[in-house]
C-alpha positions in Angstrom: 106.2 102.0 150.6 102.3 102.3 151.1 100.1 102.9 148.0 99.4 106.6 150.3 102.4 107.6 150.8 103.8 107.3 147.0 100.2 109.1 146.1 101.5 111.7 148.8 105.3 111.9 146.6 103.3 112.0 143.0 103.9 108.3 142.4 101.6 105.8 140.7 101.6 103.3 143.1 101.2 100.2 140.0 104.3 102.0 137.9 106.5 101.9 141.3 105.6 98.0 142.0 106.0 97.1 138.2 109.9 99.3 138.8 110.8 96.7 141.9 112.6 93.5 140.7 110.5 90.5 140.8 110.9 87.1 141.2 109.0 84.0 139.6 108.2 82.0 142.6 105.4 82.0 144.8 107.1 80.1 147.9 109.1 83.0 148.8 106.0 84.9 150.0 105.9 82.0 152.7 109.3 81.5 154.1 109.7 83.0 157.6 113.3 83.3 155.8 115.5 83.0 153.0 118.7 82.1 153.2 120.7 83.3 150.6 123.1 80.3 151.4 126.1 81.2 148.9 126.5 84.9 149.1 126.4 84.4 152.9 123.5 86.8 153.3 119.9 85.6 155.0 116.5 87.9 155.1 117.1 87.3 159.0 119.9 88.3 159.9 120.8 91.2 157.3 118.5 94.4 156.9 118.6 94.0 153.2 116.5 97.0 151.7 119.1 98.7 154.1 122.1 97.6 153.0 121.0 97.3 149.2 118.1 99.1 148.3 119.8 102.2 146.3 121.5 100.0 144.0 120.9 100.8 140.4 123.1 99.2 138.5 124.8 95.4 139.1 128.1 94.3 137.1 128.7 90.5 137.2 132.1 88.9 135.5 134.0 85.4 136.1 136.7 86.3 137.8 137.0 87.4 141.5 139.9 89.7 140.9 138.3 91.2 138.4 135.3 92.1 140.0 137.4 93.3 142.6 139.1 95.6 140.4 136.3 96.6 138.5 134.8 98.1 142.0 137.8 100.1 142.6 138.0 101.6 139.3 134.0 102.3 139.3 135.3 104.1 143.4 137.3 106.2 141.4 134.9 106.9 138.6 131.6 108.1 140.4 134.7 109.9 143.0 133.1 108.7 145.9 134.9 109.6 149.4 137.0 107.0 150.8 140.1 105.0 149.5 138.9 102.6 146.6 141.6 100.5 147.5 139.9 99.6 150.8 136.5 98.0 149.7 135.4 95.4 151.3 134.0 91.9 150.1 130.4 91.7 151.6 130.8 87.6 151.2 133.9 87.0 152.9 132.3 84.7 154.8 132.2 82.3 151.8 134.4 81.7 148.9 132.2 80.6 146.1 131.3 84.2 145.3 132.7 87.5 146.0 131.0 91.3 146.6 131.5 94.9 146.1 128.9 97.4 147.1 130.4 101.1 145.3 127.5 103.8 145.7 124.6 102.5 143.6 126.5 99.9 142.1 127.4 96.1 142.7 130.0 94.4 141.3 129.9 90.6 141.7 131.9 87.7 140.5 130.0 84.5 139.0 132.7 82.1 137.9 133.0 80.3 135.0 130.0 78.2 133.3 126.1 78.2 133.2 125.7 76.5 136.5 127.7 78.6 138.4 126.4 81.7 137.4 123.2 80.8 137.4 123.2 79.7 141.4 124.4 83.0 141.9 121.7 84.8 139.4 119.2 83.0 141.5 120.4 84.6 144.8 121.5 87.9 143.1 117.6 88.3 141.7 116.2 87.2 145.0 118.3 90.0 146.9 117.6 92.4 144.5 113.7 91.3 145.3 114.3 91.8 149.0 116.0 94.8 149.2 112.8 96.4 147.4 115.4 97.3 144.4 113.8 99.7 141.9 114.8 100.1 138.1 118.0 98.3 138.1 119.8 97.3 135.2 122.2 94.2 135.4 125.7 93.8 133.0 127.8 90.6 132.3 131.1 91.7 131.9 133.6 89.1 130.2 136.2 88.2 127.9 135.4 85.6 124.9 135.9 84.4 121.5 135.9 86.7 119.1 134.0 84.9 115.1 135.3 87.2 112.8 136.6 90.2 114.6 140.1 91.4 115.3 141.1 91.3 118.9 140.2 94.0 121.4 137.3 94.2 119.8 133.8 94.8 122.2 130.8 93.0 121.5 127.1 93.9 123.2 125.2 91.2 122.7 121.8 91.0 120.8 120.9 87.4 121.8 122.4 84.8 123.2 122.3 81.4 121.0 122.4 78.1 121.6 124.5 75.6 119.2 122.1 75.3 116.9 122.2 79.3 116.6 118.8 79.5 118.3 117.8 82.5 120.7 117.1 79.5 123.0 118.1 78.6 126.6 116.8 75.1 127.6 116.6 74.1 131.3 115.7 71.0 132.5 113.3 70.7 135.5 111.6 67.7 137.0 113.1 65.8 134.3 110.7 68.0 131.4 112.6 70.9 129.5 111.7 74.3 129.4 112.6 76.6 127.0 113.1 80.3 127.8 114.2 83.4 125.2 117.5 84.9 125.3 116.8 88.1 123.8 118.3 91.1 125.7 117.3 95.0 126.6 117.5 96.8 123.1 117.9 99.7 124.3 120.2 99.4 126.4 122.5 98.0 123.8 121.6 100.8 121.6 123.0 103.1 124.6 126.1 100.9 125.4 126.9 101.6 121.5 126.2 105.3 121.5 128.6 105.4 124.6 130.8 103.4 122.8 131.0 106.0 120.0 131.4 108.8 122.2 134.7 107.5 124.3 136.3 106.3 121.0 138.6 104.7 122.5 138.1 100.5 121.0 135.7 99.1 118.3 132.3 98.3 119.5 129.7 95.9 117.8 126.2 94.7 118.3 126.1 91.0 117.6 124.8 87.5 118.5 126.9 85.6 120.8 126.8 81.9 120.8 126.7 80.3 124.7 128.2 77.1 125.1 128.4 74.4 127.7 132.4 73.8 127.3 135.4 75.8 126.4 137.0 72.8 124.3 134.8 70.6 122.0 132.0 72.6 123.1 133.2 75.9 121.3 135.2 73.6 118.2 138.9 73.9 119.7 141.4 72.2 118.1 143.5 72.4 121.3 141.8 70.1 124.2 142.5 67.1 125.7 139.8 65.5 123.0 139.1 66.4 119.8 136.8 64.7 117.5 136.6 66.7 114.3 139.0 68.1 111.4 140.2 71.3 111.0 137.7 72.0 108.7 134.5 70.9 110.1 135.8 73.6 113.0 136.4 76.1 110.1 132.5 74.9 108.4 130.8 75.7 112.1 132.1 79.0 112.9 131.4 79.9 109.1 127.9 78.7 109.9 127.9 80.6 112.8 129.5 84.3 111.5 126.5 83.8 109.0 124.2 83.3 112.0 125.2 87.0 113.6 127.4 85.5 115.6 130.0 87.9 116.9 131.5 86.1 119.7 131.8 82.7 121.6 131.5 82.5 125.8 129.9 80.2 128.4 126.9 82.2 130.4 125.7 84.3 128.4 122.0 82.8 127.6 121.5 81.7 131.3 121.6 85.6 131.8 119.3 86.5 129.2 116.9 84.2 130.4 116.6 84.7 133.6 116.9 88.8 133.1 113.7 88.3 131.0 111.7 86.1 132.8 112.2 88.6 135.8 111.6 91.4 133.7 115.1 92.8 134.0 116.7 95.0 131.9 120.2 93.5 130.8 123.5 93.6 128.4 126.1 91.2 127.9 129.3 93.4 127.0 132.6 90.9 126.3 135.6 91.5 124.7 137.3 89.4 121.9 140.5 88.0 123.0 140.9 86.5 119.6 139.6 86.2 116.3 138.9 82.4 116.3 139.1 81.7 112.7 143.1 82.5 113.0 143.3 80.1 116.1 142.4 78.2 119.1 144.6 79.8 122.1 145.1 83.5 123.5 148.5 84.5 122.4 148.4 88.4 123.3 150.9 89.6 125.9 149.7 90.0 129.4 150.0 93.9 129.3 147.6 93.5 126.1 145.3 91.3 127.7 144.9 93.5 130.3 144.1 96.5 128.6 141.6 94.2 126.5 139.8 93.3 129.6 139.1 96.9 131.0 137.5 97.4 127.8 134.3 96.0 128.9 134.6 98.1 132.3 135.2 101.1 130.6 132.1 100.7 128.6 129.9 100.5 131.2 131.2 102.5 133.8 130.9 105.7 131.1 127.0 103.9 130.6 126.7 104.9 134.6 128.3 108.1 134.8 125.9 109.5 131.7 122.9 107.7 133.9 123.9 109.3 136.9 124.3 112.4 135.3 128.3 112.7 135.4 128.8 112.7 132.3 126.2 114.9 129.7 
């Protein structure tokens, strides 16, 4: 939109630039295209600030099916016409990833692990970027670990640690490592919480979660295929770690934080404890349990959406 035309609408034309999502990379400006290889989507052959530029809020979690289901449930939330049933994954074409476009949300699934959401953060950002995206706010949406909480219960993270506790994420490029912060959007935690205390429906907590690289020895289990440690030094650690403000244990959080900061975007992690895991190692809750834990999350934020789009007061 030309610096005229937003003086024309009443806009500052610096304060709707700094609004669009950026990206950190000055090759981009210089590609005849950009293929955004694994969400099937290129600057070429899609109209992107067409097909994407209302969206306003994006909702990312591990699991396909979930992501799925999380788009039909925010359909029937925001009661937009059509049968939610019937939406339709925009990267079909591929499987590594799947897509939901609801109104002025996206609902994306990033599988399991720092790498594999971060390939997909990388595309995400850089669609957001070309779609000429304005003010959007970005959610991770999972399940986890719960370090001293009773099951069911949500956490919205504060900031994402490393294992040494750290609000660190350390990426290694060209063979040098760079360190990048994981602290979130305060205030959008603060409203997640407030929203939390108005549906009353599950305990909510502010907390630190701790990001690791593994789901076994990575996050102390007792329970994998190797085990190096006692009992005890897994009892030591997650004391350590509960003193730390650590709320939770997962696997992506801090590559989320990062890159939401560096690109100046406003983000919350919001996971559910499946377990407490100073009383164990594996997920013994019925299915029917489990999956009322896991629309917790959902639930959470969809209300966060509704009292932003102005459905709910």
């Amino acid at each position: 939109m030309s610096p005229i035309l937003l003086n024309c609408l009443g806009k500052d034309p610096n304060e709707y630039i700094k609004e669009l999502v950026q990206v950190k990379n000055p090759y981009l400006d210089g590609m005849e295209e950009d293929i955004l290889y694994h969400l099937s989507l290129s600057t070429k052959t899609h109209n992107l600030p067409e097909m994407f530029g209302d969206i306003k809020f994006v909702c990312v979690g591990g699991s396909a099916n979930r992501m799925k289901a999380f788009a039909q449930f925010i359909h029937k939330e925001l009661e937009l016409n059509g049968n939610p049933e019937e939406v339709s994954d925009i990267c079909e074409a591929t499987d590594r990833y799947c897509m939901y476009k609801v109104g002025p949300v996206l609902s994306i699934s990033h599988g399991m692990g720092v790498p594999s959401i971060s390939i997909m953060l990388h595309e995400l950002i850089k669609l957001l970027h070309h779609a000429q995206c304005r003010d959007v706010v970005l959610f991770r949406l999972g399940t986890s670990g719960g370090v001293g909480l009773a099951p069911g219960t949500v956490v919205v993270t504060d900031k994402a640690v490393d294992y040494s506790f750290l609000p660190q994420f350390e990426q290694v490029v060209l063979g040098k490592v760079i360190t990048r912060s994981t602290e979130l959007d305060e205030g959008v935690a603060k409203e997640l919480l407030q929203c939390s205390s108005e549906l009353q429906n599950f305990p909510t907590v502010i907390g630190n979660t701790l990001c690791t690289h593994d789901f076994y020895e990575g996050q102390g289990r007792l329970d994998g295929a190797l085990c190096s440690f006692s009992h005890e030094d897994k009892l030591e650690y997650l004391r350590k770690a509960y003193e730390a403000g650590v709320r939770n244990i997962e696997m992506e959080s801090s590559v989320f934080a990062a890159m939401c900061r560096v690109c100046g975007l406003k983000g919350a992690v919001v996971c559910v404890a499946l377990l407490n895991r100073f009383d164990g190692d594996q997920i013994t809750a019925t299915h029917d349990v489990l999956v009322e834990y896991q629309q917790r999350p959902q639930i959470l934020v969809s209300h966060f959406i509704k009292k932003r789009l102005g459905y709910v007061v």
